[in-house]
C-alpha positions in Angstrom: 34.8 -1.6 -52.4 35.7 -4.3 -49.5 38.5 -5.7 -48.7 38.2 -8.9 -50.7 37.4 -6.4 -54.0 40.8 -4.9 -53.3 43.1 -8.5 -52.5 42.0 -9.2 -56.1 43.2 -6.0 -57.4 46.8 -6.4 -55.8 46.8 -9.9 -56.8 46.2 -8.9 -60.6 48.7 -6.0 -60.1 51.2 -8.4 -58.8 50.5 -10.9 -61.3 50.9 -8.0 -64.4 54.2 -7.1 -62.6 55.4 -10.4 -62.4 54.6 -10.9 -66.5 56.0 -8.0 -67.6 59.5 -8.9 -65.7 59.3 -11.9 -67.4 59.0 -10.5 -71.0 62.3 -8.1 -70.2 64.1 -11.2 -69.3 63.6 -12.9 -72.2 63.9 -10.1 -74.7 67.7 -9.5 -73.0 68.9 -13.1 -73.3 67.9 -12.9 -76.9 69.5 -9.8 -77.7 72.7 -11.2 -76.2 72.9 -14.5 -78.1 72.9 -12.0 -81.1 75.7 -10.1 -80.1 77.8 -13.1 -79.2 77.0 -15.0 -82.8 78.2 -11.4 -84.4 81.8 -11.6 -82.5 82.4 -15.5 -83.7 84.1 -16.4 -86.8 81.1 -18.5 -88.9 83.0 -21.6 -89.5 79.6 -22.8 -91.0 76.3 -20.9 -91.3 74.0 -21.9 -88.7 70.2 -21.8 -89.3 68.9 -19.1 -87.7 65.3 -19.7 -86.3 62.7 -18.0 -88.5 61.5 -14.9 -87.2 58.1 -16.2 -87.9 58.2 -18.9 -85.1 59.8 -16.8 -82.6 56.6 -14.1 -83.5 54.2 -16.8 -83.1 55.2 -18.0 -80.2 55.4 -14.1 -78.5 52.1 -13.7 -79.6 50.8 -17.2 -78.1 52.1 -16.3 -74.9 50.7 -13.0 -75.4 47.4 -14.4 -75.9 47.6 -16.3 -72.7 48.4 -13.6 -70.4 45.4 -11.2 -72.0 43.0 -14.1 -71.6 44.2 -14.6 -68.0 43.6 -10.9 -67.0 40.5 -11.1 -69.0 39.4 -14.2 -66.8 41.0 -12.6 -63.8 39.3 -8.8 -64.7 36.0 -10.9 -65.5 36.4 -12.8 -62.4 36.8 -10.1 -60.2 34.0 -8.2 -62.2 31.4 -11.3 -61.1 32.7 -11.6 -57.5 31.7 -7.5 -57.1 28.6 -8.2 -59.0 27.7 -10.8 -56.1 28.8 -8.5 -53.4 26.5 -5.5 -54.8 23.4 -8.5 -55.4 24.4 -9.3 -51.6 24.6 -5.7 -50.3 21.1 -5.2 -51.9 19.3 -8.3 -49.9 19.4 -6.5 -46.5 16.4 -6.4 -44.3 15.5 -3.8 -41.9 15.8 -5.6 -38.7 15.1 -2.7 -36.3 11.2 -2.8 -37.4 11.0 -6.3 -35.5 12.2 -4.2 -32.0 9.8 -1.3 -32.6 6.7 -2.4 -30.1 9.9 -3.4 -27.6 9.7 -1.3 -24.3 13.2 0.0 -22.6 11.8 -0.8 -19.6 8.7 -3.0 -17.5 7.5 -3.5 -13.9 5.9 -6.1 -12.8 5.0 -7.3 -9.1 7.2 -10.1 -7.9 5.6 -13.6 -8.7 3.2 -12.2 -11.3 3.3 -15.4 -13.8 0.6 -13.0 -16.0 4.1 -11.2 -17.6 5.0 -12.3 -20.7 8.2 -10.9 -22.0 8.0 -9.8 -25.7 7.5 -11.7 -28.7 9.3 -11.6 -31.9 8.0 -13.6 -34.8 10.6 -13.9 -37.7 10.7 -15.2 -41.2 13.2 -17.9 -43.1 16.7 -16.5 -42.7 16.2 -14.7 -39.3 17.3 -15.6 -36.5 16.8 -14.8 -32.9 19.0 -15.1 -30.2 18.0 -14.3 -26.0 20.3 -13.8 -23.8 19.7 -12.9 -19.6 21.4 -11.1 -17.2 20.4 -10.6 -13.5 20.9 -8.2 -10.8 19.8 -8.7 -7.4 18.2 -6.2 -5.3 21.0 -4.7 -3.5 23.7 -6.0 -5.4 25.6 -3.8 -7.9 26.7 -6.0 -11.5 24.9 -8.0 -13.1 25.4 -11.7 -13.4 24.6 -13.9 -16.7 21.8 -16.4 -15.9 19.7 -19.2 -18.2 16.7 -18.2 -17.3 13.9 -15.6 -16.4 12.1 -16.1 -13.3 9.7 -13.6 -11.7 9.8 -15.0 -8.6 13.1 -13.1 -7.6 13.0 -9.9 -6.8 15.8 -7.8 -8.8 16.2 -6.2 -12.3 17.0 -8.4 -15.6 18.4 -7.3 -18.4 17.6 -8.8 -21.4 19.7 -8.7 -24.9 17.9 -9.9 -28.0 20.1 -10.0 -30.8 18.5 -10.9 -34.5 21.0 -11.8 -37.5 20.5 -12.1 -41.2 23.7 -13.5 -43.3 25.9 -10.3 -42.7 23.5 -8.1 -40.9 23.0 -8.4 -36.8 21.1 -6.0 -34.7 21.1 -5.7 -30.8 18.2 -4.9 -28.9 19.1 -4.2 -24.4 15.9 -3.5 -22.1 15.7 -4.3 -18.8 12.7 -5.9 -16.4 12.0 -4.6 -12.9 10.1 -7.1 -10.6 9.1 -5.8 -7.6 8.1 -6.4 -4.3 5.3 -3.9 -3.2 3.4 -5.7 -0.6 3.3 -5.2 2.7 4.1 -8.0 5.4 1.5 -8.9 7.3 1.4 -9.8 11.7 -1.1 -11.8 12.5 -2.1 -11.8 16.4 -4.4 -14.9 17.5 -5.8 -15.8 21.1 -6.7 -18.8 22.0 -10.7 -19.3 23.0 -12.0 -21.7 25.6 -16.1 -22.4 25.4 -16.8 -24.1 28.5 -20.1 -25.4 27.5 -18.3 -27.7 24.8 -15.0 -27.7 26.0 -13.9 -27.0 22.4 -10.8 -24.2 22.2 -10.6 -22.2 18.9 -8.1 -19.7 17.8 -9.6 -16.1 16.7 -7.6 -13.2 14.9 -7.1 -9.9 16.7 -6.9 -6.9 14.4 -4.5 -4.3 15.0 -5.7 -1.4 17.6 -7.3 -4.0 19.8 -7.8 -4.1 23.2 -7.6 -7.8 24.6 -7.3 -9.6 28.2 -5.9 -12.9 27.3 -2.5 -13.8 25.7 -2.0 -13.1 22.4 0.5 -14.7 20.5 2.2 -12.9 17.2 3.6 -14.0 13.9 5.0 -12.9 10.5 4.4 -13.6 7.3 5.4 -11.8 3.7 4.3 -12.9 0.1 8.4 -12.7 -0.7 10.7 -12.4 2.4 11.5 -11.3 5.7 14.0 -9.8 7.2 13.5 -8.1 10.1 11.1 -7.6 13.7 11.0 -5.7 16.7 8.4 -4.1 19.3 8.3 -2.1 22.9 5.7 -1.7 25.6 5.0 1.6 25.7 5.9 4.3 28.2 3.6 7.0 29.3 4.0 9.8 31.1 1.7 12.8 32.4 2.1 16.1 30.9 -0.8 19.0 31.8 -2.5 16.0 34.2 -2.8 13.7 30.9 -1.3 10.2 30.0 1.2 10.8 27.2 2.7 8.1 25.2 6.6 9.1 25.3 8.5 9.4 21.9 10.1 6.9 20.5 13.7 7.4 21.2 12.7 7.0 24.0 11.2 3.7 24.3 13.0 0.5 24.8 13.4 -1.7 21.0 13.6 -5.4 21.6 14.1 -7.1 18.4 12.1 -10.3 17.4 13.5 -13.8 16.1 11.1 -14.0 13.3 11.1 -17.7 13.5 10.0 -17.9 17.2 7.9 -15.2 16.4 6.4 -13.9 19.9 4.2 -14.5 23.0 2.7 -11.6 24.5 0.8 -11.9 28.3 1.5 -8.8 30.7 -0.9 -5.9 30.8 0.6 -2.9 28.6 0.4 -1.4 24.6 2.7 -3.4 22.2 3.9 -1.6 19.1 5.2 -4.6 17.0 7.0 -3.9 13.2 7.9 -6.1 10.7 10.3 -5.3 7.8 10.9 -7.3 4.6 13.8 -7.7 2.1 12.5 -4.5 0.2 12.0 -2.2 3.1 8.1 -2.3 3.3 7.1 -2.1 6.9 3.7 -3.1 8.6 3.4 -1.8 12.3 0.7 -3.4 14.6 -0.6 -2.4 18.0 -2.4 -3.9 20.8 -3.5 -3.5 24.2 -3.6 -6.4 26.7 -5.5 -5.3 29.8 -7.2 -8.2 32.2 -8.2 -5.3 34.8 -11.7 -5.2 35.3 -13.1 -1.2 35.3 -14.6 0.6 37.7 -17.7 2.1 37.7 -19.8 4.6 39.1 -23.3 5.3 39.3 -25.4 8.2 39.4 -28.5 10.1 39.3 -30.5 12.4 37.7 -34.7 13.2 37.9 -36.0 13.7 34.8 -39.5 14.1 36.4 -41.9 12.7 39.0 -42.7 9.6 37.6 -38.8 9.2 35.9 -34.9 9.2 36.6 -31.9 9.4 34.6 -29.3 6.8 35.5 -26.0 7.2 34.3 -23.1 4.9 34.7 -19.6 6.0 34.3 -15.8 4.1 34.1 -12.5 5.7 34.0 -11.4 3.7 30.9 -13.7 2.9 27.6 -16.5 0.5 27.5 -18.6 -1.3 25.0 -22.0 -0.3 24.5 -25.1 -2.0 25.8 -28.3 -2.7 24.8 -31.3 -0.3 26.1 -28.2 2.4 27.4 -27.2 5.9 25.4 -22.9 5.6 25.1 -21.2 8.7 25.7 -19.0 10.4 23.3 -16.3 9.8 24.7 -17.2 5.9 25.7 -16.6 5.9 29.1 -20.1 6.5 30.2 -23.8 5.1 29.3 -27.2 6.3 30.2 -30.4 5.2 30.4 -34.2 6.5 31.9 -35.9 4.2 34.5 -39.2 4.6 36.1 -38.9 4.9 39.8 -39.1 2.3 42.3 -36.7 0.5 39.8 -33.7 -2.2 40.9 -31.2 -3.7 38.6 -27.8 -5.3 38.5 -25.9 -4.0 35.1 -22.9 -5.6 34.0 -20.5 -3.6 32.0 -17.6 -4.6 30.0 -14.7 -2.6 29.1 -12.9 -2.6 25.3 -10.6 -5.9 26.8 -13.7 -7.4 27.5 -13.2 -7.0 31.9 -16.8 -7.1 33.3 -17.8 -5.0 36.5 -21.0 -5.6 37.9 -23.1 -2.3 39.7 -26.8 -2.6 41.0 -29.3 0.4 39.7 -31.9 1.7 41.9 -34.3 4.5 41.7 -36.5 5.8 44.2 -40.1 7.3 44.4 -40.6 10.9 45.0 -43.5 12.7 46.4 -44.4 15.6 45.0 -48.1 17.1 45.7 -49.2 21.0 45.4 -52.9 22.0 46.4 -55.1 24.9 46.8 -56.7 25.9 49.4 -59.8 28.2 50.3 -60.9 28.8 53.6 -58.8 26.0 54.3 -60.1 23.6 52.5 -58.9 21.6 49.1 -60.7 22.8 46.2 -60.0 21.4 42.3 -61.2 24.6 41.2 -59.1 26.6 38.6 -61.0 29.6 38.7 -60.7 31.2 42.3 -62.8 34.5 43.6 -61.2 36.0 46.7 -64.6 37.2 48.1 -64.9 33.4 49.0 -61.8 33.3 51.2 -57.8 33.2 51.7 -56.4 31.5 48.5 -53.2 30.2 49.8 -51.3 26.9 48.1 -50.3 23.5 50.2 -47.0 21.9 49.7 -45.0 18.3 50.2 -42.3 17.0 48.6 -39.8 14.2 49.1 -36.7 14.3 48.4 -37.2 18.1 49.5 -38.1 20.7 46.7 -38.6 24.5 46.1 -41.9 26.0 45.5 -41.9 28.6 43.4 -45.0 30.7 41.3 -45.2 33.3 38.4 -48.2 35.6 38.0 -49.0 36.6 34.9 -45.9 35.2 33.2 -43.9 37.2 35.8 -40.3 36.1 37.0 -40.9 32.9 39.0 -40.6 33.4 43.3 -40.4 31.0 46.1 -43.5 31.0 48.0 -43.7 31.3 51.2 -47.3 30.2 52.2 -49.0 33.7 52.0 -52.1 34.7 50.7 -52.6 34.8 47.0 -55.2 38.2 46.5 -53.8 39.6 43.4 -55.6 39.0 40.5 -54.3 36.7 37.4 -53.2 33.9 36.4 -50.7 31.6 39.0 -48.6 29.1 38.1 -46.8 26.7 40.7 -43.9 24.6 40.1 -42.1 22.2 42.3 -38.2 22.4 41.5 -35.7 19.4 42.4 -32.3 20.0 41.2 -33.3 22.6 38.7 -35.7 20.5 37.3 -39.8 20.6 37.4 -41.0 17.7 38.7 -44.4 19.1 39.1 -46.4 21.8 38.5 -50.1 23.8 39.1 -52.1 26.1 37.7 -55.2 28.7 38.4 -56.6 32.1 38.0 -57.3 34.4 40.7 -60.6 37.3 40.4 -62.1 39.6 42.8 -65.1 40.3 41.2 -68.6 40.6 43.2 -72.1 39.1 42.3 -75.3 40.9 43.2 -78.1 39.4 45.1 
């Protein structure tokens, strides 16, 4: 029972109250006219009114009052009929929240998100309301409309209402702001054959000798730059970049942005509204390397020619890079001359002239003196001994038999087996001879 139900009872109650007072009185005043017409002499008989009328009338008003509390009882009996017809047209609102998340994420400016849907019927209605909180603020503020191109957390209150019934349904939207800021380094590039100047993009890690020139850029908002040149410092006889602390932080007015032209290592970082940081590094160097040249016979007819810098350089064509880019090699024929031109990473050329040289080499044998071609040699036909020339100067060394090689020292060969003769340069063959040795007779 509600509390209209029971305002209708007390006004019944009061109104039974107020009736049966009312009979009392008027049962009392009639008694008393009685008593009074009893004390008084009767000069002359006076008609008393018939018992019948007085009945008639009771029971008239009687009749009244039942049929009011029977309109009144019958009243109150179809109001709480309509209340019960009412309490039994309720609709389940929660089922239209059940595909509703409590939460979502999206990335900031994704116009993709669509926030739920609700699709009601005739007597339904549907009511949004939106409530923002920024991304480092701590309430949230009541706002007309949902944007996802602010970077915060909404929450959202849908509230559905049919005739009595209302439900409430509070989740909230995340949009974030994931991506990283982005520094963008650009050098400006001079063609001298057209006169035309471009502007080219240097990636992060590079090594440059021009000026560079730096900028920021972020798909929501900045907030913050800074860089150093970096300090190094020897430790066990190597260059050592010194820790950070220890390095000298220069902020950056991000809309100046920043002009880079002395020879060091820049560490630039950029910071946006959500904390995402991008770090970028480059090296501008506009001192030319220096080079060495050296040399090493591969044979005779060949050399190995090997250039080496004190800093990393970019490969060439034709030339073999060392591992550890600093060096390149490459086999020439003797009696070659060239001028190689070698850049470093910055792009600093240094120009040094390859040359090789000829080298003699000649071993012979010898019988009796004399040059023979002969590979089979009898020592009843004469000293066997070996001539020798070289240039650059070499070693001379032989193996009989396969036995450990031995510098020779222009004696005569009378042993029996096989000789071999090699002429050494730097610990490398750059020729070699070989022969057997007999002394077996012939008769006549």
């Amino acid at each position: 029972m509600d509390a209209n139900d029971k305002k209708s009872l007390w006004i019944l109650a009061f109104l039974l109250v107020l009736l049966v007072g009312f009979l009392i009185m008027t049962r009392g005043c009639d008694k008393k006219e009685y008593k009074d017409d009893d004390t008084q002499d009767i000069v002359k008989p006076t008609p008393t009114p018939a018992p019948v009328e007085q009945n008639d009338k009771t029971e008239e008003k009687n009749d009244e009052i039942e049929t009011t509390i029977r309109n009144i009882v019958a009243s109150n009996f179809e109001t709480e009929k309509v209340v019960e017809e009412v309490k039994e047209e309720t609709v389940d609102l929660s089922k239209y929240f059940s595909m509703i998340a409590s939460d979502y994420q999206l990335e900031v400016g994704d116009d993709s998100f669509v926030l739920p849907e609700i699709e009601t019927v005739e007597g339904i209605f549907l009511k949004v309301e939106y409530f923002f909180q920024d991304l480092y603020e701590n309430e949230y503020s009541k706002t007309s409309l949902f944007d996802t191109s602010r970077v915060g957390t909404y929450k959202i209150v849908y509230t559905l209402s049919y005739r009595q019934q209302s439900l409430t349904k509070e989740f909230f939207v995340s949009i974030l702001d994931t991506e990283l800021p982005i520094i963008e380094g650009i050098v400006e590039k001079y063609d001298t054959t057209t006169g035309v100047i471009s502007y080219e993009p240097v990636k992060s890690g590079s090594k440059i000798n021009q000026d560079i020139a730096i900028s920021f850029r972020d798909n929501y908002e900045l907030s913050y730059a800074e860089y150093y040149k970096a300090k190094y410092e020897t430790i066990e006889g190597v260059d050592t970049i010194e820790q950070e602390g220890m390095q000298e932080i220069i902020e950056i007015d991000l809309e100046q942005g920043l002009l880079l032209s002395e020879e060091g290592e820049y560490h630039i970082r950029v910071y946006d509204t959500s904390m995402n940081v991008s770090e970028y590094i480059v090296t501008i160097d506009k001192t030319s390397p220096t080079l060495q040249v050296s040399y090493s016979r591969i044979d005779k007819d060949h050399t190995l020619v090997m250039i080496d810098s004190e800093e990393e350089i970019r490969s060439l064509e034709g030339w073999e890079i060392s591992e550890n880019g600093q060096g390149i090699q490459k086999i020439y024929e003797n009696s070659q001359s060239e001028e190689i031109t070698v850049l470093d990473i910055a792009g600093n050329p240094s120009t040094i002239t390859v040359q090789t040289t000829d080298m003699e080499v000649s071993i012979q044998v010898k019988q009796n003196n004399l040059s023979t071609m002969s590979q089979n040699l009898n020592t009843n036909d004469g000293d066997i001994t070996v001539s020798f020339h070289s240039n650059p100067l070499m070693e001379l060394k032989y193996s009989v038999d396969g036995s450990d090689f031995t510098v020779y020292q222009d004696e005569v060969l009378n042993i029996e087996g096989h000789y071999t003769f090699q002429a050494v340069f730097e610990g490398q063959v750059m020729d070699s001879l070989e022969f057997n040795i007999s002394s077996m007779t012939t008769s006549n």
